[in-house]
N, C-alpha and C positions, 0 to 999 in steps of 0.2 A: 746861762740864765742871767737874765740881766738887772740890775740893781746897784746900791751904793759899792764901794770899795769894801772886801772884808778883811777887819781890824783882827790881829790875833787873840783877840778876847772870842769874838765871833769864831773863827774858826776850831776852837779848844769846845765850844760849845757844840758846836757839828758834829765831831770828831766824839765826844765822851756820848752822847746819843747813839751815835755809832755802834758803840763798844758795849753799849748795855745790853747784853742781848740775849737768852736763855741759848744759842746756839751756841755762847761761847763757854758759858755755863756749861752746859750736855758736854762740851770738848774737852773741861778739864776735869769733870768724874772719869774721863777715859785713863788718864793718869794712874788712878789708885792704886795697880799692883806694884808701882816706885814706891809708895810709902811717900809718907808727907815731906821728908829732908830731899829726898832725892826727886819727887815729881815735881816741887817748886821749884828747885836747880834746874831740871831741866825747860820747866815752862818760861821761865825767867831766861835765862841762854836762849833761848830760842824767840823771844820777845824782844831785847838789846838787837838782836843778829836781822830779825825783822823791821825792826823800829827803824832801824841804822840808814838801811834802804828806803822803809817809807820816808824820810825825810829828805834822801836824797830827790829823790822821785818827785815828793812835795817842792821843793826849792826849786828843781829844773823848768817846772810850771811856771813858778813865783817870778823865776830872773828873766824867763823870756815872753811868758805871759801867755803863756799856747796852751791849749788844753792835752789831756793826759795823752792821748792818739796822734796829736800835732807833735810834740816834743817826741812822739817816737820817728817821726820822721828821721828828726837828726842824724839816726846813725842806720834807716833801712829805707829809707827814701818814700817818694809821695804813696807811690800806689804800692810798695814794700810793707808800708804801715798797715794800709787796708788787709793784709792778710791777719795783723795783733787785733785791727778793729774789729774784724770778724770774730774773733776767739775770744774778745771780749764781752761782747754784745752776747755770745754764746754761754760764759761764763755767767755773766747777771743775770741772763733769763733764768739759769740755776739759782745762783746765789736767792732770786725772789722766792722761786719756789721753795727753796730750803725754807728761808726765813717765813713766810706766808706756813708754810706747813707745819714749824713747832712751833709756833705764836698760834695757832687753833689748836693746835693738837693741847698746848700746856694752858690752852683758855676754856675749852670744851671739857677738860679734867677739871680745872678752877670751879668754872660757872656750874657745873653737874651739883656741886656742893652750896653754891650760891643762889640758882635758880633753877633746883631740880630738873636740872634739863641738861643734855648731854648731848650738844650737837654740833660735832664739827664742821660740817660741810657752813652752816649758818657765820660762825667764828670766822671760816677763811674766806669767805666775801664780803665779810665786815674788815675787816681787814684792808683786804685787794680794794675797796669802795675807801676805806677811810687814805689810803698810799695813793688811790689817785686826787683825793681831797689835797692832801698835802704836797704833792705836787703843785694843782691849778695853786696853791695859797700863797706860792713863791718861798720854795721849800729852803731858799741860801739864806732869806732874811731872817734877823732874830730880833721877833719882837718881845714884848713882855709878856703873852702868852704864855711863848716857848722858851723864855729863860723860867716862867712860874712851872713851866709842866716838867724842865729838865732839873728847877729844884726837888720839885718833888719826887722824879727818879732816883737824884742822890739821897732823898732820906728813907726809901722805902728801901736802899740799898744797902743803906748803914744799919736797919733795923735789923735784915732777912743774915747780915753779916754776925750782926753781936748774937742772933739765934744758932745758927752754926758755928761761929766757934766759940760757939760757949756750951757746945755738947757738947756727950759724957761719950768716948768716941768709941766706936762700936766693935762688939764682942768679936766677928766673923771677918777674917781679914778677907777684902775685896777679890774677887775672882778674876779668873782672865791673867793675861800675858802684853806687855810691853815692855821693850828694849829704850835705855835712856837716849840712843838717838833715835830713832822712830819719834818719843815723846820732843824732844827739842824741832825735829821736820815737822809735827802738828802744830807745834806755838809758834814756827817762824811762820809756816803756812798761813794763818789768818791775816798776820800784817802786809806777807807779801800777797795777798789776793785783792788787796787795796793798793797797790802799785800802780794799775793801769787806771785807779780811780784819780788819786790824790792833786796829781794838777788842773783835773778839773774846778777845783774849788781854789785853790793857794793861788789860781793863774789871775784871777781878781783882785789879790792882795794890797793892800796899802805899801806895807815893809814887808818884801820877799823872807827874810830870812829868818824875820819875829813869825809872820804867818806859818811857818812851814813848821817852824820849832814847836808853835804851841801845837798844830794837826800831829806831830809824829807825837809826842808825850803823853796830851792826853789822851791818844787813840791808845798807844801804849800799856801806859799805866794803868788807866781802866782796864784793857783787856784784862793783862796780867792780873787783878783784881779778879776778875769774872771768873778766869781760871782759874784761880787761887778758891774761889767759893765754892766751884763743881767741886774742887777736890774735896776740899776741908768736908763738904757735905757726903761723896762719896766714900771717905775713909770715919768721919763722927757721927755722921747720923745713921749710916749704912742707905743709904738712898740716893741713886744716880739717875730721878727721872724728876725733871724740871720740875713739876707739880706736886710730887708730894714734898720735895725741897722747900716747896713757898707755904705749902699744909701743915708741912709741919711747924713754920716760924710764924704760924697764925694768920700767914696773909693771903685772905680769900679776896674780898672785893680790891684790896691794893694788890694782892698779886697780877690779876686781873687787867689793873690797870697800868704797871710797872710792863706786863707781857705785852699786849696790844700796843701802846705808847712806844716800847723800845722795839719792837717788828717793823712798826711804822718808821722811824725816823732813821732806823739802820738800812731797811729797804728801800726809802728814796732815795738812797744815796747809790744804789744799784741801780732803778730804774732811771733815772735822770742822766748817771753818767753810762749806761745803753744807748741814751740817746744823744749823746753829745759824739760817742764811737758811733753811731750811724750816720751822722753830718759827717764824719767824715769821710766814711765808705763813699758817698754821695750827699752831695748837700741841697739836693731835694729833699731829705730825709729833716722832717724839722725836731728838736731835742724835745720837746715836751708830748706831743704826739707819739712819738714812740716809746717814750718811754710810760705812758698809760696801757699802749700797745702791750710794751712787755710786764705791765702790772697785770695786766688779764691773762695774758699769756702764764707766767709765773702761778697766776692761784689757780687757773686752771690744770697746770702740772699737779700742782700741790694737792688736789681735792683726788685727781685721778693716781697721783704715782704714790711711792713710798720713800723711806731716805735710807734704805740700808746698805748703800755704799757711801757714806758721810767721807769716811778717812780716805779713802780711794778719788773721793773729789776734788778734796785738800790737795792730795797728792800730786793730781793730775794740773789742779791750777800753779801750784810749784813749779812743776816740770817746766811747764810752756813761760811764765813768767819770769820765771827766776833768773833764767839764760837772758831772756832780755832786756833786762832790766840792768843788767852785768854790762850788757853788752855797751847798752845807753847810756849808762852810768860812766864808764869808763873813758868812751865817747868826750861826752860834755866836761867832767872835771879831772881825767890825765889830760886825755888827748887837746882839748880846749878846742873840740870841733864843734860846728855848726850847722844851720840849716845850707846843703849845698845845691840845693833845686833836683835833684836826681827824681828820676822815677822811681829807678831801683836800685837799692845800692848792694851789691850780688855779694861784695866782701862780708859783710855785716849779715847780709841774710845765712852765710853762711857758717860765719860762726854763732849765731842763732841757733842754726841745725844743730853743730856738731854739742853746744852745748845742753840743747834738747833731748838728744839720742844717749851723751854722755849719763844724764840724769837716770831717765828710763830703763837703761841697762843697769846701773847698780842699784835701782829700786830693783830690777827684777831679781838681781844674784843675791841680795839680801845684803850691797856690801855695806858695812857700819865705820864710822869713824870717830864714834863718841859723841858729834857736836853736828847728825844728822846730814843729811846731801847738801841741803842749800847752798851753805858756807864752802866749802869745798869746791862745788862745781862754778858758782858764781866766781868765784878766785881762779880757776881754772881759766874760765871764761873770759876775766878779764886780762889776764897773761896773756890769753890766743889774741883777744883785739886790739892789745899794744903792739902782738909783733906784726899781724896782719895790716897792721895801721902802719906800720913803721915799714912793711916789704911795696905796699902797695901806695903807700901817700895817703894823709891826713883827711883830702877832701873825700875822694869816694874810689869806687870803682865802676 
């Protein structure tokens, strides 16, 4: 997307848009059977361990100035990448649908009290209609609008906060079962599901290293925020469903407008960077065009499907991401490698696999390590592409 240079004040402002989001919200009521000491340890750990990465990921954009599917070349080669850009593009068209689907779903429970009317299907094409407004509107720029619309997100934030934790915390201890790494693999999951996002925006930067710092922090720390308010709400108020969370802290029309607002601004950062991974699969494919594509695409899932593998999503963008990101990572700042013009670089792709299959196998045995897969296997990962790097030569294979 094209436009001035963006300043790390801009990018902190993209970034906390981002993070406001009732999906992230809904992700840390899933906490509550940790109890408040130990779900926050865990959300936090698993946030530091995400964050860590997103900023790596942000910078590698920032220093070489390539968008997030470009810098994957680095370590899996030109038409290597096109299989990330596939599974990206794959991923967003999810990510919209989720986001499109609880932004109606938490607007149509809202609005039912506001304008006696209860209709979701209406909610999630006003929505899908307002994502692609924001797109054509030149969704990177920040004008005064969108810093008055993001002030106003922080303060309806700050209010729905001092309403929750200033309840009286509830009689019926929370139901259900989670393990504290399970809960740390869910909070690193959100930051790493923006891994294959993040250079798309820092690759514009003024100052690589300001830019990247402010996108990892405030994505961040807001998250952690958001999580922090799921819980607080599903262990004080005893309610783990977006809309009566905002019901009960009095916010009918500002809730409203806090939900629709944060769906919008968190999902054009899916649909835009779908389309920047499509230019790259082939760059017939132009970035703003499909990414309206996959805005229709997305609310049409959302009107027709449901979300009841939410955590299984998570999991699934982990698995495939996490390895390569390890893998790229390592690449760019041990290895100090480059773009080497390969079509395919078969080393890299292969330890991609092995660190993909590693994942999936101890998701499926149930193995635990205290501080969840990611951390583990991403280390794993990047162990095998020092030595594979060091058997085979730095540039490729």
């Amino acid at each position: 997307m094209s436009g001035k240079p963006l300043s790390a004040s801009s990018a902190a402002l993209i970034w906390f848009g981002a993070s406001v989001s009732v999906t992230e919200i809904a992700a840390g009521t899933l906490f509550a059977p940790l109890g408040w000491e130990r779900g926050m340890l865990a959300q936090i750990l698993g946030h530091v361990i995400g964050g860590l990465l997103f900023f790596a990921a942000a910078y590698i954009g920032a220093a070489t100035g390539k968008s997030a599917m470009e810098s994957v070349r680095l370590s899996f080669g030109r038409r290597g990448s096109v299989l990330f850009s596939a599974a990206n593009v794959l991923q967003l068209v999810g990510w919209t649908a989720v986001m499109v689907f609880y932004g109606a779903q938490v607007s149509a429970a809202l609005g039912a009290g506001l304008f006696a009317a209860d209709s979701y299907l209406l909610w999630a094409l006003a929505i899908g209609a307002l994502i692609v407004v924001w797109l054509l509107a030149g969704a990177r720029e920040t004008g005064r609008l969108k810093i008055m619309i993001v002030a106003a997100m922080l303060l309806i934030m700050l209010w729905l906060s001092w309403k929750v934790f200033g309840a009286t915390p509830a009689a019926v201890a929370p139901a259900g079962e989670m393990s504290f790494g399970t809960a740390v693999e869910l909070s690193a999951a959100m930051p790493l599901s923006w891994l294959p996002l993040a250079a798309d925006y820092t690759r514009h930067s003024q100052c690589p290293k300001a830019a990247a710092a402010a996108s990892a922090v405030s994505y961040t720390l807001t998250s952690c925020w958001m999580y922090a308010l799921g819980l607080a709400a599903a262990l004080f108020t005893g309610q783990s469903d977006a809309a009566q969370i905002l019901l009960g802290a009095g916010l009918v029309s500002a809730g409203v407008f806090v939900v629709v607002v944060s769906t919008v601004t968190t999902a054009f950062l899916d649909t835009y960077s779908a389309g920047v991974s499509a230019n790259n699969i082939w760059r017939g494919f132009a970035e703003i065009p499909v990414a309206v594509a996959v805005t229709v695409i997305g609310t049409v899932l959302a009107v027709f499907l449901t979300m009841s593998e939410y955590e299984g999503f998570l999991l699934w963008i982990a698995s495939v991401f996490a390895p390569m990101a390890a893998v790229m990572i390592t690449d760019f700042f041990v290895m100090k490698r480059r773009d080497t013009g390969l079509d395919f670089d078969w080393a890299g792709l292969a330890v991609w696999l092995a660190g993909f299959v590693l994942y999936r196998y101890l998701l499926a045995t149930g193995w635990e390590s205290g501080i969840g897969l990611t951390a583990p296997v991403m280390a794993a990962v990047a162990v095998l592409t020092v030595a594979v790097r060091g058997v085979f030569g730095r540039k490729a294979v």
